[in-house]
C-alpha positions in Angstrom: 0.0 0.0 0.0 1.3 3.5 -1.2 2.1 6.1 1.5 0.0 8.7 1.8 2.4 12.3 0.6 0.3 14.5 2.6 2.6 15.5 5.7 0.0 15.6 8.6 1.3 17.5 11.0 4.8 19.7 10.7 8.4 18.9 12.3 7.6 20.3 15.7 4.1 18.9 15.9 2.1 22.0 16.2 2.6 25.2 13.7 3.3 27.3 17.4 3.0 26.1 21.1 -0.2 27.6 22.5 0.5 30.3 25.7 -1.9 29.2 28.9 -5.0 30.9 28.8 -8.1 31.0 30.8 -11.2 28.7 29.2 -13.3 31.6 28.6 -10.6 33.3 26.6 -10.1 30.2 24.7 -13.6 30.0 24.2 -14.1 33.1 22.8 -11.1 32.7 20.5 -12.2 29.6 19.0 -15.8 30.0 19.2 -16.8 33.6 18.9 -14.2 35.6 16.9 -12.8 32.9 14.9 -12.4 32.8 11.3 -11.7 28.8 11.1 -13.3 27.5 8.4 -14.2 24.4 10.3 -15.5 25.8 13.9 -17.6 28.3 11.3 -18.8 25.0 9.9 -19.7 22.8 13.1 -21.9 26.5 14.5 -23.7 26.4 11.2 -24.7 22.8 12.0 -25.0 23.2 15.8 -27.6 26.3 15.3 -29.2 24.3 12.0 -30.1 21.5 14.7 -31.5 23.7 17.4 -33.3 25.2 15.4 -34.9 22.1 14.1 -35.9 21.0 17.6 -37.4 24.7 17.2 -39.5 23.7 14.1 -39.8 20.4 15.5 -41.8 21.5 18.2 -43.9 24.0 16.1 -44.4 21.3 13.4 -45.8 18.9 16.2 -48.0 22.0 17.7 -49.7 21.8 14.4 -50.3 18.4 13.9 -51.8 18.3 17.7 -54.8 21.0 17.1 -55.4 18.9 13.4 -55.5 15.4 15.6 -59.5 15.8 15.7 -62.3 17.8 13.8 -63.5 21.0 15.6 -60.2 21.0 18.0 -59.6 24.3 20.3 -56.1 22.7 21.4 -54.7 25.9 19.4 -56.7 29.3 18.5 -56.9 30.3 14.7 -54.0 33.1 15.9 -52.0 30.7 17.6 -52.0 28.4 14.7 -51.2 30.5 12.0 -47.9 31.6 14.3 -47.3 28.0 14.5 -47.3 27.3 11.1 -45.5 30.8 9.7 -42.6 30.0 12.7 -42.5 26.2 11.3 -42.0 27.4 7.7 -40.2 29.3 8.2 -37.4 28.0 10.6 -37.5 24.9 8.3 -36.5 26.7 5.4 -34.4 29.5 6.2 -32.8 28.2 9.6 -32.4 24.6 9.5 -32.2 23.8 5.8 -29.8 27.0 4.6 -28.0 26.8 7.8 -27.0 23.4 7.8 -26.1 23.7 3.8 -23.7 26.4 4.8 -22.1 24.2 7.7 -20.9 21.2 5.4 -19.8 23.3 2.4 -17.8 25.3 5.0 -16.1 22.5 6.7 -15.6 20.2 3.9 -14.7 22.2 1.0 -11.9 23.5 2.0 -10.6 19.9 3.5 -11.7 18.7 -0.8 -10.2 21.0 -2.6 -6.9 20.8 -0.5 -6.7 24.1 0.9 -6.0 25.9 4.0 -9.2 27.8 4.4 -12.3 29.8 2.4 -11.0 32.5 0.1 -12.5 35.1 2.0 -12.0 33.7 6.1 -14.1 37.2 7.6 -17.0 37.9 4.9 -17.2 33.8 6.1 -17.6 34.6 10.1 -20.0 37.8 9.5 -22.1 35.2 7.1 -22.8 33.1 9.7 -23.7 36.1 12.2 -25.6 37.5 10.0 -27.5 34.3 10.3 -27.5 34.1 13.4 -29.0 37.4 14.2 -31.6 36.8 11.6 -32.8 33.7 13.3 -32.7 35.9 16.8 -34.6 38.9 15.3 -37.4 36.4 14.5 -37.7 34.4 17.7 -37.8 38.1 19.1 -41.1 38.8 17.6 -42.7 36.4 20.0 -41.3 38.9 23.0 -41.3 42.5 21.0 -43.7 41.9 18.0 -47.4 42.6 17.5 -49.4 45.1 18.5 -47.8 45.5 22.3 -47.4 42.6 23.9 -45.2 40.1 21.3 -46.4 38.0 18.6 -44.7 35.9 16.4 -45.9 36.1 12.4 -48.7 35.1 11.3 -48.3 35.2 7.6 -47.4 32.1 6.6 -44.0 31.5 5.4 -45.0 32.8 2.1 -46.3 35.9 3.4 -48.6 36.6 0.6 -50.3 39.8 0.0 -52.5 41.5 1.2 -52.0 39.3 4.4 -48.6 41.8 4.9 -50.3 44.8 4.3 -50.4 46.8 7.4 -54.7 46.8 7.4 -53.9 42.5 7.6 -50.4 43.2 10.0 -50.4 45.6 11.8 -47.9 44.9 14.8 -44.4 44.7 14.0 -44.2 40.8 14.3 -44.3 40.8 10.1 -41.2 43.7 10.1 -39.3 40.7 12.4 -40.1 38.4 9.5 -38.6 40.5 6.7 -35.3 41.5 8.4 -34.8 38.3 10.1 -34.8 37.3 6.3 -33.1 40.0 4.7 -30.3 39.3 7.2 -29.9 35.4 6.6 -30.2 36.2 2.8 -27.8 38.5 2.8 -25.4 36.2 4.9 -26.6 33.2 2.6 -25.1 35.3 -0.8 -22.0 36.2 1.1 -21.4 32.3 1.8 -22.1 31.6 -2.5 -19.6 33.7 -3.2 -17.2 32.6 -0.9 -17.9 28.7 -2.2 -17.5 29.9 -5.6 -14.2 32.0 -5.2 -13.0 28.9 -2.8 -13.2 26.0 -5.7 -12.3 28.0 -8.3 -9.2 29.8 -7.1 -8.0 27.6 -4.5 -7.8 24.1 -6.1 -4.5 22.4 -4.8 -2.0 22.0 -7.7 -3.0 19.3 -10.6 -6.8 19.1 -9.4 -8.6 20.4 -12.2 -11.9 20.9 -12.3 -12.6 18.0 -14.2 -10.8 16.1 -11.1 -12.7 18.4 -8.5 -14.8 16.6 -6.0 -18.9 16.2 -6.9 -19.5 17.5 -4.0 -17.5 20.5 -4.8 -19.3 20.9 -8.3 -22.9 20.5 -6.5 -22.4 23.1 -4.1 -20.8 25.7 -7.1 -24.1 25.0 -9.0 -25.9 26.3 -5.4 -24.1 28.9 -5.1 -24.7 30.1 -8.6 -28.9 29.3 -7.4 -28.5 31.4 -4.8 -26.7 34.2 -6.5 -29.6 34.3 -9.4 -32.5 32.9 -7.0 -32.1 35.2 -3.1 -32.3 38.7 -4.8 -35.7 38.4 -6.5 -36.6 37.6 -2.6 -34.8 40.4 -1.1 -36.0 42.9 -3.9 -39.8 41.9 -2.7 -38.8 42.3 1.1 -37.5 45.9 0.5 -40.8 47.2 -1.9 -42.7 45.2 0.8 -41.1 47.2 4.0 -41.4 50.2 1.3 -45.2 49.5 1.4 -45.7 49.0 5.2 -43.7 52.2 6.2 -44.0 54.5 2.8 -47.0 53.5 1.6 -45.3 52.2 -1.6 -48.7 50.1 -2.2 -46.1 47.9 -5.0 -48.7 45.3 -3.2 -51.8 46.5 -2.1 -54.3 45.7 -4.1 -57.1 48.4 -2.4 -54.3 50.7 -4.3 -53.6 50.1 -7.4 -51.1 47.3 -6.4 -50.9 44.0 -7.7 -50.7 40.8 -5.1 -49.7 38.6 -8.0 -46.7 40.3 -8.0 -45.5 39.3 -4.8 -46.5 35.6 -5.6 -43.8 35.8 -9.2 -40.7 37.7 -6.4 -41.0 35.0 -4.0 -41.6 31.9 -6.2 -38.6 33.0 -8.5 -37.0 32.4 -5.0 -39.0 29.5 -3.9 -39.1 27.2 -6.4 -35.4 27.7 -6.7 -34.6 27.2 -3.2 -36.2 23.1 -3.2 -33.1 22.4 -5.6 -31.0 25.0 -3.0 -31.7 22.5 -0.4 -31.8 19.2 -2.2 -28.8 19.3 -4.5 -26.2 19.4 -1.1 -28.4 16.3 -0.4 -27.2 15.0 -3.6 -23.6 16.0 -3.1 -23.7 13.9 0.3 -24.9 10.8 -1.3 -22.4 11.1 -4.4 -19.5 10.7 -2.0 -21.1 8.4 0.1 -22.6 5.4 -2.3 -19.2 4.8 -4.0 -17.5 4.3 -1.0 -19.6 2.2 1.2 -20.5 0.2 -2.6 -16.2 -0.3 -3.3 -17.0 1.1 -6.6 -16.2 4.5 -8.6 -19.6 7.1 -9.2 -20.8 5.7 -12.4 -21.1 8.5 -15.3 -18.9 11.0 -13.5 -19.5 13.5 -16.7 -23.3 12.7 -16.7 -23.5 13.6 -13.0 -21.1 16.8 -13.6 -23.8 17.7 -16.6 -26.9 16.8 -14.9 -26.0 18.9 -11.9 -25.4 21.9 -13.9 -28.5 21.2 -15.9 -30.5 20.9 -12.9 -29.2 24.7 -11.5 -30.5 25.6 -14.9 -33.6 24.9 -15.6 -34.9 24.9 -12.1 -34.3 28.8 -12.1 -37.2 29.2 -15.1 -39.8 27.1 -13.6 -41.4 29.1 -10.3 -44.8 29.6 -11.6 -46.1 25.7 -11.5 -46.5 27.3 -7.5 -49.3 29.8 -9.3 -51.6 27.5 -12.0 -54.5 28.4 -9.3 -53.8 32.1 -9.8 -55.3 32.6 -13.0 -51.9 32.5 -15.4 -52.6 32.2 -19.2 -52.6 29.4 -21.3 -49.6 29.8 -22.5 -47.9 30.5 -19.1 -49.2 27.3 -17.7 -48.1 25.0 -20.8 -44.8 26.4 -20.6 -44.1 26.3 -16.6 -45.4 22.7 -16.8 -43.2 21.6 -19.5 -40.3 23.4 -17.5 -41.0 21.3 -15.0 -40.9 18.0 -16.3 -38.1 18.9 -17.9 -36.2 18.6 -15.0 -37.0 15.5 -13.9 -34.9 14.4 -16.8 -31.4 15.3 -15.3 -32.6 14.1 -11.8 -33.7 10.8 -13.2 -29.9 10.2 -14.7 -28.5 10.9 -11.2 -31.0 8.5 -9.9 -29.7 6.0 -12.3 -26.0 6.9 -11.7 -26.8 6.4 -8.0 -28.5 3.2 -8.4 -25.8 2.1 -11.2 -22.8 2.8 -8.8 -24.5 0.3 -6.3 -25.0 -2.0 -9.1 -22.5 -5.0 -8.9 -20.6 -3.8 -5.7 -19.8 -4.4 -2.5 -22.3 -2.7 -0.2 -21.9 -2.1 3.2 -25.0 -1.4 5.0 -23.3 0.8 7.4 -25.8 3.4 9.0 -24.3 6.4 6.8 -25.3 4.3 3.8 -28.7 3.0 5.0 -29.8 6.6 5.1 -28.7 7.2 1.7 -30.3 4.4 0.4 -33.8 5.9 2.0 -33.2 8.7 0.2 -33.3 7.0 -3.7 -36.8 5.3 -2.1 -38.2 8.5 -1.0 -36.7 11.1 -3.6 -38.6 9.2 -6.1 -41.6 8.7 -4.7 -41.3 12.6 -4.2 -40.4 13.2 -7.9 -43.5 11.1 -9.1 -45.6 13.6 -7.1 -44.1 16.0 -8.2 -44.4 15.4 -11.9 -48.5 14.8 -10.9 -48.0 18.3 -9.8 -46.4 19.7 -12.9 -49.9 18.6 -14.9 -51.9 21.8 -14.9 -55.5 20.5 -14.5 -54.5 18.0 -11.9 -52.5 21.2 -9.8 -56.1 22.8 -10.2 -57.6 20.5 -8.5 -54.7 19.7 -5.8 -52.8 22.7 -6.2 -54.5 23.8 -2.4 -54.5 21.0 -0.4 -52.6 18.6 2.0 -51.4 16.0 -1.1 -49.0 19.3 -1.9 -48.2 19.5 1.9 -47.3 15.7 1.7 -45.3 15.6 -1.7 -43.2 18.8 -0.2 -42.4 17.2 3.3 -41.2 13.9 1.0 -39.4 16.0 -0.4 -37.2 18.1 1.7 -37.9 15.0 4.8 -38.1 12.1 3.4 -35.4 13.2 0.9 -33.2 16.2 2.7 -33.3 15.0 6.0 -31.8 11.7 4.7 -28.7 12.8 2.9 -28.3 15.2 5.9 -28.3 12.5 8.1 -26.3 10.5 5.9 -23.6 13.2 5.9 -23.3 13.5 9.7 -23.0 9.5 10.1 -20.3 9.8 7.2 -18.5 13.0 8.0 -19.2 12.9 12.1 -15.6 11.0 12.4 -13.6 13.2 10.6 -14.5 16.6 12.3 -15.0 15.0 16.0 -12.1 11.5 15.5 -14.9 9.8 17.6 -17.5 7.3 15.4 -21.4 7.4 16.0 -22.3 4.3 17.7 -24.0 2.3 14.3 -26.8 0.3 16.7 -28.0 3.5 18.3 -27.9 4.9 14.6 -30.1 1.8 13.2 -32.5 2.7 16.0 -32.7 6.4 14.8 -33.2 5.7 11.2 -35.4 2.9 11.7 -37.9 5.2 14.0 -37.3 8.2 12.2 -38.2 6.7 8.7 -41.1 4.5 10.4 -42.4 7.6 12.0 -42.1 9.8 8.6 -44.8 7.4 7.1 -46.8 7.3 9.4 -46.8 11.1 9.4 -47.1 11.9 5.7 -48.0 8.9 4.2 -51.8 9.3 4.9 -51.7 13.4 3.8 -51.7 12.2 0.8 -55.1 10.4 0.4 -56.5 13.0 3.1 -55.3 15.9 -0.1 -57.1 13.7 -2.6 -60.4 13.5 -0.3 -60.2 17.4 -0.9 -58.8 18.4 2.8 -57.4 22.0 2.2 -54.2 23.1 3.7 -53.6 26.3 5.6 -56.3 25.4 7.8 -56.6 25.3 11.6 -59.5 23.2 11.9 -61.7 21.1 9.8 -65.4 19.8 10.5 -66.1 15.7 10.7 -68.0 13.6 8.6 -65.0 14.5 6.0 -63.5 11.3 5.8 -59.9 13.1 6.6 -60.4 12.4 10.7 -58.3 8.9 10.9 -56.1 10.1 8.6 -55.1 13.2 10.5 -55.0 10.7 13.7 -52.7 8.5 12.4 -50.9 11.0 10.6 -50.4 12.4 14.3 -49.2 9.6 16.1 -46.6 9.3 13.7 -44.7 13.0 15.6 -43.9 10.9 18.5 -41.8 8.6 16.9 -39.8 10.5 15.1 -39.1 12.7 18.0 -38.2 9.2 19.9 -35.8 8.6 16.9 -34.2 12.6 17.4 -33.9 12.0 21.1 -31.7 8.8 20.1 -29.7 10.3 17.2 -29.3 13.5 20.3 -27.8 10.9 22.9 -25.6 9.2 20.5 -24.0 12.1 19.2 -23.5 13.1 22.8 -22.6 9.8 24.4 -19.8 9.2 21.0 -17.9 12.5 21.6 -17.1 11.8 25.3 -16.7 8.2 25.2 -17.2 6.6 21.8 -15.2 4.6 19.7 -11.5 6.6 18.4 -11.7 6.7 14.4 -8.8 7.1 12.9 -7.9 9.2 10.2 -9.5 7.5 7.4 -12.3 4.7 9.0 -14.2 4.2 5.8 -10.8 3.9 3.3 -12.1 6.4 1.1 -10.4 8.5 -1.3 -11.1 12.4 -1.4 -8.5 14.7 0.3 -10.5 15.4 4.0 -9.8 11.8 4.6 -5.8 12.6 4.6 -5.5 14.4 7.3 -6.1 14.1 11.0 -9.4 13.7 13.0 -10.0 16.1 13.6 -8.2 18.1 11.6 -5.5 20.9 12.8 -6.4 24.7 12.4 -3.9 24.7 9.1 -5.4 21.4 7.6 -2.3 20.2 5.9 1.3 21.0 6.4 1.9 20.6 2.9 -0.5 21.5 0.7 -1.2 18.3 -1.8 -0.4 17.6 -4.9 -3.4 15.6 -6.8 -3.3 13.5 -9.5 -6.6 12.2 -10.4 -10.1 13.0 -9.5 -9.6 10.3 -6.2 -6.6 11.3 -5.0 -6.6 9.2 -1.8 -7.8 5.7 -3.5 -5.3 6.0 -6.1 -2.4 6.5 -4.0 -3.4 3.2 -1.6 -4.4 0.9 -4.7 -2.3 2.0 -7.6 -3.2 -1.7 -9.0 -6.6 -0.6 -9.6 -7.2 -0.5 -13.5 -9.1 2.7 -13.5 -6.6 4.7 -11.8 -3.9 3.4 -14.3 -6.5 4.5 -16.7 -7.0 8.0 -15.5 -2.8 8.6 -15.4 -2.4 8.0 -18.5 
């Protein structure tokens, strides 16, 4: 077996021999004012997670007043803050949060560098975050009309429910700052991961040998680039209509609510393949390790990727068939959108084609992948369903929408998340997760999901709207909202378990090593954890697996690739 050429520490041991301090002013050093690339990373995911607990709770608030027709568990008020904060949280606090964490620990570590291009606009992207998420959790303290409210808008916020006649507290001014600010921070972070991978490539790694997961999140971070100002151009005209009576939205003025709908869905349609495609990224490095083989159709993956940034950028309307769009408008946007179930099936097929013929291990890491092909399909079948105008007419408003979205970014995005942390939990902590504890979590979690949002579908195509806080009986949609219920206390069974075995691994779990699953991309050639300057000597790369290749140079498709 070849030796690794990737010194992993210098001569001396450490770069410098740390002076005594106190814990607090070590704390603050690494935790508060640092610029590391990785301890940026590890917040991003810390916050990402408490916030979910956040959402969690919210998410289960709402499934608690639906348990039963005619339920008073919640007021209408309450429950439309419940569901707003859910949204919300979920979308702009867990999902672009936790995105941010891995592309800032990991890319760096890929691409063989020392840190992100731009270490500071990196730490005031995370606080910006940060305070975003705070100014909205502040609302329920400082917002409304005296005495705190949270939004009640929905996370859509459509007008005229923004208008100040609709709003008139301040709780909806927390919304659109505590947005502005993590959009804002979210742009800084795609520029950074774009100026990262293409300037700071170690020497020979081209980008035809740059990692897939490096090439999914550049295709993100171009989304985000072209997808977050349309949002933060309506969040402006909309604080320009609340304070200056701009009226860019109020229809009782010569506004036009539509309006708002084609800003935020030119973000929001966008922002599923934001959140999905770093999903994607995690699975592409994990399913060829844990199946011994090499990504199938490395090119095909590189062009479907790129064709999925695309196209998903031109296709916001399918949100609006019920709106009243012309003819033309809906054939388009629905041709648009099945088009892009064309690149996603070939990654599908790559996936499934990789696993084809290899060795699988069914370690936890890839178990969670694997639920992610079952339920990213399933997701994308629904979804196509959507796409068909008449059938969005009649569905378009109900709870099969609110079921084929939580497959989506659930069923599908929780997976590959999940997937990551069991992959990538050794390398940033040198501890491993405990796999039996992690076959309980993803076996509760994923039985728990189903039972969830399994049944939403059939309660959508019985004609149950969603957005509603209550619903009468006799419907046919109260089992299914029981059942659908009972399903939130399972999964939060399966968090608890994932919470304790994170927890019980760093203090006492098993020691990894630096490279426990004999992979081949460069974060595996350095230490677990890895030290503040990531490699001593930056690395020289030769092929697009620079790791594998150096520990089987008998393997034909390396020989293949050197020549």
């Amino acid at each position: 077996m070849a030796t690794i050429p990737y010194p992993l520490e210098d001569g001396h041991g450490k770069l410098a021999v740390r002076k005594h301090r106190s814990f607090w002013a070590s704390f603050v050093d690494e935790w508060i004012i640092t610029v590391d690339h990785k301890h940026l990373g590890l917040m991003y995911i810390v916050i990402a997670l408490l916030f979910f607990v956040a959402a969690g709770i919210q998410g289960a608030l709402i499934r608690m007043q639906l348990m039963y027709p005619n339920n008073t568990f919640l007021s209408p008020q309450v429950f439309n803050r419940m569901f707003t904060m859910h949204g919300t949280t979920m979308v702009f606090f867990v999902g672009m949060p936790f995105i941010a964490g891995l592309s800032n620990y990991l890319i760096p570590l890929m691409i063989g560098t020392r840190d992100m291009a731009f270490p500071r606009l990196n730490a005031f992207s995370f606080w910006l975050m940060l305070f975003g998420g705070i100014m909205l959790y502040a609302s329920y303290f400082v917002g409304g009309g005296g005495g705190g409210s949270a939004p009640d808008v929905g996370w859509f916020a459509y007008a005229p429910l923004t208008e100040k006649a609709f709003s008139p507290g301040s709780s909806t001014d927390f919304w659109i700052l505590s947005i502005l600010l993590s959009s804002t921070g979210s742009t800084a972070t795609a520029i950074n991961i774009l100026a990262t991978a293409l300037c700071l490539r170690a020497k020979g790694m081209t980008l035809a040998r740059m990692p897939l997961f490096v090439w999914m999140f550049c295709v993100v971070s171009f989304q985000i680039l072209m997808a977050l100002p349309p949002l933060t151009a309506a969040q402006i005209m909309l604080l320009l209509d609340r304070f200056m009576g701009a009226h860019f939205f109020d229809t009782a003025a010569t506004g036009d609510a539509v309006l708002w709908r084609h800003f935020f869905w030119l973000f929001g349609h966008p922002e599923v393949y934001i959140l999905i495609i770093p999903g994607f990224a995690c699975i592409t490095e994990i399913i060829p390790v844990f199946a011994r083989k090499p990504i199938f159709g490395r090119a095909a993956m590189i062009g479907a990727s790129v064709s999925i940034g695309l196209v998903s950028l031109g296709v916001w309307a399918h949100h609006m068939y019920t709106v009243g769009l012309p003819s033309r408008a809906n054939i388009f946007f629905a041709v648009a959108t099945m088009l892009v179930g064309v690149p996603t099936g070939i990654k599908i097929f790559n996936w499934i084609a990789t696993m084809w013929g290899g060795r699988i291990r069914f370690n936890v890491a890839m178990m969670w992948a694997i639920a992610f092909l079952f339920h990213f399909v399933l997701a994308g079948l629904t979804g196509i369903m959507l796409a068909v105008a008449p059938f969005d007419w009649q569905l378009g408003n109900s709870y099969f929408v609110v079921a084929h979205f939580h497959y989506t970014l659930i069923g599908g995005l929780l997976c590959t998340l999940f997937a990551g942390v069991y992959y990538w939990f050794p390398k940033a902590t040198g501890r491993m997760l405990s796999e039996k504890l992690g076959r309980w979590h993803f076996w509760l979690l994923i039985i728990g999901f189903h039972v969830t949002f399994d049944g939403l579908h059939i309660a959508g195509l019985l004609g149950m709207p969603r957005r509603i806080y209550t619903y009468p009986a006799g419907r046919g949609w109260e089992g299914l909202n029981l059942f659908s219920t009972w399903g939130v206390p399972i999964q939060a069974v399966a968090i608890l378990i994932f919470v304790w075995n994170v927890l019980d691994s760093l203090i006492q779990g098993k020691k990894a090593g630096n490279d426990p699953w004999d992979a081949w991309t460069l974060e595996w050639g350095t230490t677990s954890p890895p030290p503040e300057y990531n490699f001593a000597v930056l690395p020289e790369v030769r092929s697009s697996r620079p790791l594998w290749d150096l520990k089987h140079p008998e393997d034909p498709d390396w020989q293949y690739e050197q020549s």
